[in-house]
C-alpha positions in Angstrom: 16.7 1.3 0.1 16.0 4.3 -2.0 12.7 2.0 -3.7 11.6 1.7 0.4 11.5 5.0 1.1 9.2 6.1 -2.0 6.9 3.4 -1.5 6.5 4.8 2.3 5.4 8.1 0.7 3.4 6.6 -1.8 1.7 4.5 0.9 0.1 8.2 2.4 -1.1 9.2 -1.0 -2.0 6.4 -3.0 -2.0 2.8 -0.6 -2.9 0.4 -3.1 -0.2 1.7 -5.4 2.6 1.4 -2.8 1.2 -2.0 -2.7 1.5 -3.1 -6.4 4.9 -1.7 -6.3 6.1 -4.1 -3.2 4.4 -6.8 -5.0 4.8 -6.4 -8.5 1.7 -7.6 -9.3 -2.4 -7.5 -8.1 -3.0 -9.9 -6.1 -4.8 -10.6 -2.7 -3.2 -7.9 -0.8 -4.1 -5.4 -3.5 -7.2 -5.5 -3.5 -7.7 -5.4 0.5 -6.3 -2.5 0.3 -8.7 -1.2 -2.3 -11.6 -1.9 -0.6 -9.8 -0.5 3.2 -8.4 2.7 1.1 -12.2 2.9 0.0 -13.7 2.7 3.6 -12.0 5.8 5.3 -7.9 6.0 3.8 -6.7 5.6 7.3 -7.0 1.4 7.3 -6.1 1.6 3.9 -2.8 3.7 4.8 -1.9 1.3 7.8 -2.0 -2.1 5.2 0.1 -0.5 2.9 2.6 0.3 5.7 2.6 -3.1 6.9 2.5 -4.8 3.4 5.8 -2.0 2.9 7.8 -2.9 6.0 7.5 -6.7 6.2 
C-alpha cells in the first residue's frame, strides 16, 4: 500500500516514472506516456493514474 501511494505522487511530478515503477520495466505503456507527458503533462498525468490504479 505504502508503494501505491508514492507512485500516485510520483505520477504528478514525473508520469512516465510512476509508470516504470508499476511495471517494472519499459514497455508499451511507458512510452505512451512519454510522448502524452511530452504533449502538455496533463494527458500524461491522467495515463499514469490509470496505468497506477488498475
Amino acid at each position: 500500500m505504502d508503494n501505491k501511494i508514492l507512485q500516485v505522487i510520483v505520477c504528478f511530478f514525473i508520469p512516465p516514472l510512476a509508470v516504470y515503477m508499476k511495471n517494472g520495466k519499459i514497455d508499451n505503456a511507458f512510452w505512451i506516456n512519454v510522448v502524452l507527458s511530452f504533449f502538455f503533462w496533463i494527458p500524461g498525468v491522467l495515463h499514469a493514474l490509470y496505468v497506477v490504479l488498475m
